[in-house]
Each structure stands twice: as C-alpha cells, then as structure tokens.
N, C-alpha and C positions, 0 to 999 in steps of 0.2 A: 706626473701622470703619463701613464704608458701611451703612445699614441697610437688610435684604433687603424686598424687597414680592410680597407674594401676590396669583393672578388671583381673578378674580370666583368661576370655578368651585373655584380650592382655597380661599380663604377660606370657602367656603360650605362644603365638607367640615371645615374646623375647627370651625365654628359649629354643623355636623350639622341643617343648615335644605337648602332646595332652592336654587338659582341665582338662581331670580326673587326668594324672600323677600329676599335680599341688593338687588339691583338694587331692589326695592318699597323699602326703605327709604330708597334714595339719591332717587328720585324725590320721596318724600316729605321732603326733607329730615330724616330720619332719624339714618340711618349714612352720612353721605360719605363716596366713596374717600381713602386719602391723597393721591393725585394719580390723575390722569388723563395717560395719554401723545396722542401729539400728533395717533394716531389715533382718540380718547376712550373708551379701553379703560380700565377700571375698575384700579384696586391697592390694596392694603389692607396697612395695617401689621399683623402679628399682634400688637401691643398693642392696637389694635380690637378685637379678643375679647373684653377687658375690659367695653368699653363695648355690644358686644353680650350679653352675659352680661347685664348691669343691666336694660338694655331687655327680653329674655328675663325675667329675673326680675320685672321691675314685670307684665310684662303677661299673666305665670300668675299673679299676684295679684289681676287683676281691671283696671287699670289700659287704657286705650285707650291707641289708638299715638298720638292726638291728644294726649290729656294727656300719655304721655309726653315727644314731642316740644316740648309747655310746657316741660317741668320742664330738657330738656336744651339748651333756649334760656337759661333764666337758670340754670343751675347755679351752685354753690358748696358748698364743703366747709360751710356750716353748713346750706342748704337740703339738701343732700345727706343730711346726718345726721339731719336731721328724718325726710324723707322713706323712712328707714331703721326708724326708730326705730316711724313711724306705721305701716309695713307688714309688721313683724316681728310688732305688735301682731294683723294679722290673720292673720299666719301663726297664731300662738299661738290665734288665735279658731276657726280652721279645724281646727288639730291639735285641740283639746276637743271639736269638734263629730266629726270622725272617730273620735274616743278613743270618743265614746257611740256612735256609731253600730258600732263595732265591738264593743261588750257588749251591744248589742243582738242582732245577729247571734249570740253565744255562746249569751243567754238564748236563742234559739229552734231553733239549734242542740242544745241540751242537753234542751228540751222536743220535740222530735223523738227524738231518741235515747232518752228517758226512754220515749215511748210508744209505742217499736217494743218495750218487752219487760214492756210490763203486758199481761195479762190485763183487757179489759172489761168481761169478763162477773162479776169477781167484785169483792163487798164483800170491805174491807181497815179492819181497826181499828188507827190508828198512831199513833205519840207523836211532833208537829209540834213544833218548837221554836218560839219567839214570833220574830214578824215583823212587817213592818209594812207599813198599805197608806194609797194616798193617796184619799181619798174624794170622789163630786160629794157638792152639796147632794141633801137627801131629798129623794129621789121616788118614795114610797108612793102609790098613788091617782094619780098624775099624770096630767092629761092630755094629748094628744100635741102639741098645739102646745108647753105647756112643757115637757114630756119634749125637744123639738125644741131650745131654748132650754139647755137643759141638760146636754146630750149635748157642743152645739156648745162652752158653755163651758168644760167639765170636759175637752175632748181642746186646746182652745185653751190652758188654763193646762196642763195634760201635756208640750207641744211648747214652749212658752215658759217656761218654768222648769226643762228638762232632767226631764222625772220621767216620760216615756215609758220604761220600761226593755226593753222588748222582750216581755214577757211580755203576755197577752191580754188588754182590758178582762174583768174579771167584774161581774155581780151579785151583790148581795149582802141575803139575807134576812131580817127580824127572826123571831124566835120565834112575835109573836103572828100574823103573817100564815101561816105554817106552817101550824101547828095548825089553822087555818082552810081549808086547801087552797088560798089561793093562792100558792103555790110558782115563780109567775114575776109578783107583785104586787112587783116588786123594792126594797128601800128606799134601796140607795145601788148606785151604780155605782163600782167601783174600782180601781187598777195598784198590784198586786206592786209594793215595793220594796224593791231590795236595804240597803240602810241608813237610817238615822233622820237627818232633817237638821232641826236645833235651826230653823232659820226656816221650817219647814212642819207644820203641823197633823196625824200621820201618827194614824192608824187600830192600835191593837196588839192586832195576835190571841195571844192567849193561848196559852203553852208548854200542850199535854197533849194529852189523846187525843181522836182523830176518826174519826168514818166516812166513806170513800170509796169511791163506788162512779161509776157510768156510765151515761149514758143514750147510745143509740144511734139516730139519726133523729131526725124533726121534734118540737119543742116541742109539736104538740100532743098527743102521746103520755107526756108526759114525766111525768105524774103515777102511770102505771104504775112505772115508775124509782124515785119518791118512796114508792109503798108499798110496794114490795120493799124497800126501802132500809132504811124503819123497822121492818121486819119483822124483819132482820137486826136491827136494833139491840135492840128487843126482847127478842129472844130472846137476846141477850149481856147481858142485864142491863142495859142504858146506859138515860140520857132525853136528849132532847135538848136542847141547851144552849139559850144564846141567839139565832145567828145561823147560817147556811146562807153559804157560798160556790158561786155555779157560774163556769165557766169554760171555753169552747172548749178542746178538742184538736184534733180536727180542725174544720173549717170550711173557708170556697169558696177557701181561700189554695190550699188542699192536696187539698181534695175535691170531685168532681163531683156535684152536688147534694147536696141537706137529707138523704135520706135515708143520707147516708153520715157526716154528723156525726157527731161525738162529743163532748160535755160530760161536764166532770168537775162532780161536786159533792161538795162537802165538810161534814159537819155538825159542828158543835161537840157533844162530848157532855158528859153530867154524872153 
C-alpha cells in the first residue's frame, strides 16, 4: 500500500499547533517533511506525529528546542529510555509540588468559609484536639535586624522542606510574657500543620480547652482585645495556660487596610 502524505496546513491541524510552528521546526532542523515535491512543498507522514508528540512532550517539561534537537541527532532506544526515565522523574516532581499547592489552596479555602460564619465579636470556650505546629528559633526580646534574619530563615526552611501548608504564619506567646502585658513580645513564630513528620521537630499543642476570641483593627489597640479576653476567661473560671496563639483572618490579601484586619487569638487554658 502506497503510503498517504499530509500538507503543511493538515499536519499541523493533526498536531493542533499553527502552520508556522510546523514549517519553524523544519527550518530548524527539527521535524523534517518526509519529502518535499518538486515545487518544495512540504508532506509529512502522519507517523511524524509520533515524533512531534515527543518533542511536544520534552519541551512542556522544560527542555529547549535546542536540546531537544541534540537528543534527536543522536537518538537511540537506550538514550531514549534514559531520557524517558530522567523526565518522568520531573513530571513526578512537578505532580508533588501541584499536589501541595493544591491543599494549600483547600486550607485557605476552608479558612475563608470557616470565617464568613463566626461571630468576631464574641468569646468561644472550645475543646481543640492536639495538633502540631512547626516553630522559628525564639524571638523573645529580639531585635529587628535579627528578627529580619529569622523571619527570612524560618519562611526559607517552610518552602524547602514542603511545610508551608496554606495556613497563616502565627505568633506565638509564652505565659510569662503575657502576664506582663507584652502580648505581641512574641516567642516563636509558627505554621499549622496538618500531620507530624517523624524528621521534623514539630511543636504539639495540647488536646483541651481554649479561649477564642478576636481582635479587630490595628495591633496597636490589640491589648484592649487581650483584656476583654481575660475578662471572659475569668469570669468562666479558667487561668491561663502556658502559651497564647494569634493568627491573621483577615489581612492586605483580603482587606483594604489595617483597620479592617482581623486576628484570631487563641489561649491555652487551665
């Protein structure tokens, strides 16, 4: 059977590229026609679809047309399989990084929804199951050059060790700084995470009961917040445990100015 041949413009409707990307790869030594007739009109065998698939494929991998074009100067079925083998590997790298990036998007999905149906305005006494969080080094007292030093490192190991979870840095305060009123002297900065992984140092907040309530506006009001807060707790009989969480709800992602924030804080009680 004679084998049929396709023009420039229907190969390129099988390929679902434009006319030129066809004709750019023949220029570039690429994708050659299977022949050429005598008026040097391009044809293409539709088993070249093949070999444009591959090329398609290498070069949504990352791959130049340059390198490709290497790889299809010396090809071989054992360079081939390499080269199969090494780029499967970043598909796999690229699907794990999507996989996070898409429970990332759920976590803050889910904390939007969660805070289109609280109440801010009121204190909540709740039974938290334990969970874990990933902590910077302390920075009690810190000053701002190292505060600067330690922000940058603690979001740098976040994003290289996969442990950004979507959820919002918080602060987090010890007892004796509390009771003192500094209430944003923060001691560790830390991310929610959703499970415990045996090769990272994780933080575990303790199953029981907490108070939650809301500060609304600029930090520098937020000490009014703090003694309604204990006021409540007070008067329900609790003391305060050992540590304080705050955390963004709202912030500039989502709100036009400071005065439209809203932090959550969390006390531990006892």
């Amino acid at each position: 059977m004679t084998e049929k041949y396709l023009t420039t413009g229907d190969f390129s409707k099988l390929c679902k590229v434009n006319k030129q990307t066809i004709i750019y790869y023949d220029q570039i030594g690429l994708l050659t026609p299977a022949y050429r007739n005598q008026k040097g009109y391009r044809f293409y065998s539709f088993r070249q679809l093949e070999v444009f698939n591959v090329i398609y494929l290498l070069k949504e991998l990352g791959m130049s047309l340059e390198e490709i074009k290497s790889y299809m100067e010396q090809k071989s079925p054992e360079l081939f399989h390499s080269l199969m083998i090494e780029q499967k590997e970043k598909v796999r790298t690229k699907k794990r990084m999507l996989d996070h990036l898409e429970m990332m998007m759920d976590v803050k999905i889910n904390l939007l929804e969660e805070a289109e149906e609280t109440d801010f305005h009121q204190v909540s006494f709740l039974y938290l199951s334990e969970s874990f969080l990933y902590l910077s080094p302390n920075i009690t007292d810190i000053n701002d050059d190292d505060f600067a030093k330690v922000v940058t490192q603690f979001i740098n190991t976040l994003n290289e060790q996969n442990l950004d979870t979507g959820f919002q840095i918080g602060g987090m305060t010890l007892h004796e700084q509390v009771v003192k009123g500094e209430y944003t002297n923060y001691s560790y900065l830390y991310m929610k995470q959703l499970e415990q992984r045996k090769s990272q140092p994780f933080f575990k907040i303790a199953a029981g009961m907490y108070a939650v309530g809301y500060h609304l506006g600029k930090e520098d009001t937020i000490h009014v917040t703090y003694e309604r807060l204990f006021s409540e707790i007070r008067r329900n009989h609790y003391e305060i445990g050992d540590y304080i969480m705050e955390e963004y709800i709202y912030d500039g992602l989502v709100k036009s100015g400071e005065d439209h924030y809203i932090t959550k804080i969390l006390v531990q009680l006892k």
